[in-house]
C-alpha positions in Angstrom: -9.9 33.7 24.0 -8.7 37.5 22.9 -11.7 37.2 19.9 -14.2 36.0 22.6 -13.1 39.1 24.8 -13.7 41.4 22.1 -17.1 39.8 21.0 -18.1 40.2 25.0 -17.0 43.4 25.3 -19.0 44.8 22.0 -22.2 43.4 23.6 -21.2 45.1 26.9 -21.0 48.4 25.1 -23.7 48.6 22.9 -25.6 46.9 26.3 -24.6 49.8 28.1 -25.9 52.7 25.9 -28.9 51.1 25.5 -29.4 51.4 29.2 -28.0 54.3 29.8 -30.3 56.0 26.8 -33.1 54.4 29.0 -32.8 55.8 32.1 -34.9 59.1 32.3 -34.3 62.5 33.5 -35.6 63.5 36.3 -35.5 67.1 35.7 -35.7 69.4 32.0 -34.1 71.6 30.0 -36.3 74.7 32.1 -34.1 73.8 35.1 -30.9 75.2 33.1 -33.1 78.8 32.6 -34.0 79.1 36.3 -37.3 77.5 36.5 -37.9 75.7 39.7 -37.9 72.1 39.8 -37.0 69.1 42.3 -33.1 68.4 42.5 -33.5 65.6 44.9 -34.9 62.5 42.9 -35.2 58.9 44.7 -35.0 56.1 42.4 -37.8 53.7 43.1 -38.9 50.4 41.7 -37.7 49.8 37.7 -35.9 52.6 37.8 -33.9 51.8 41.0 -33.2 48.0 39.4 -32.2 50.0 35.7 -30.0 52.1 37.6 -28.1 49.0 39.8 -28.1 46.8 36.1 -26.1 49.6 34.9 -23.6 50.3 37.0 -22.9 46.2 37.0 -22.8 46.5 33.3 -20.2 48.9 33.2 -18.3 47.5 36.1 -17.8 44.1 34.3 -17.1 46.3 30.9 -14.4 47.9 32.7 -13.1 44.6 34.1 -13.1 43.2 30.6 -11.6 45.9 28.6 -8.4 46.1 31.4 -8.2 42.3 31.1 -8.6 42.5 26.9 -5.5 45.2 27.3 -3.6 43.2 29.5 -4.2 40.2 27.1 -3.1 41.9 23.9 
């Protein structure tokens, strides 16, 4: 059970910096230097559904890894 856990929740991770690697910026590096740029940024489409898989990704990662501890 415990070595399951642990397999589970080394998928989960390298899972979720895969997709959080994915997700793109809205907004550059020019922004920082006082270039004008749009703040506001509505998620639509792929990016809405990449956004929702990741936060369920690292909701059962965080369920997992509190579990494993409570386990070991």
């Amino acid at each position: 059970m415990k070595e399951a856990l642990q397999l589970a929740e080394l998928i989960l991770a390298i899972s979720l910096v895969v997709l959080i690697l994915m997700q793109s910026r809205g907004t550059s590096l020019g922004s920082v230097f006082g270039q004008e740029g749009s703040v506001f940024h509505t998620r639509r489409g792929a990016e809405r559904v990449l956004f929702n898989v990741t936060i369920g990704v690292a909701a059962v990662f965080v369920i997992i890894s509190l579990f494993l501890a409570r386990v070991s």
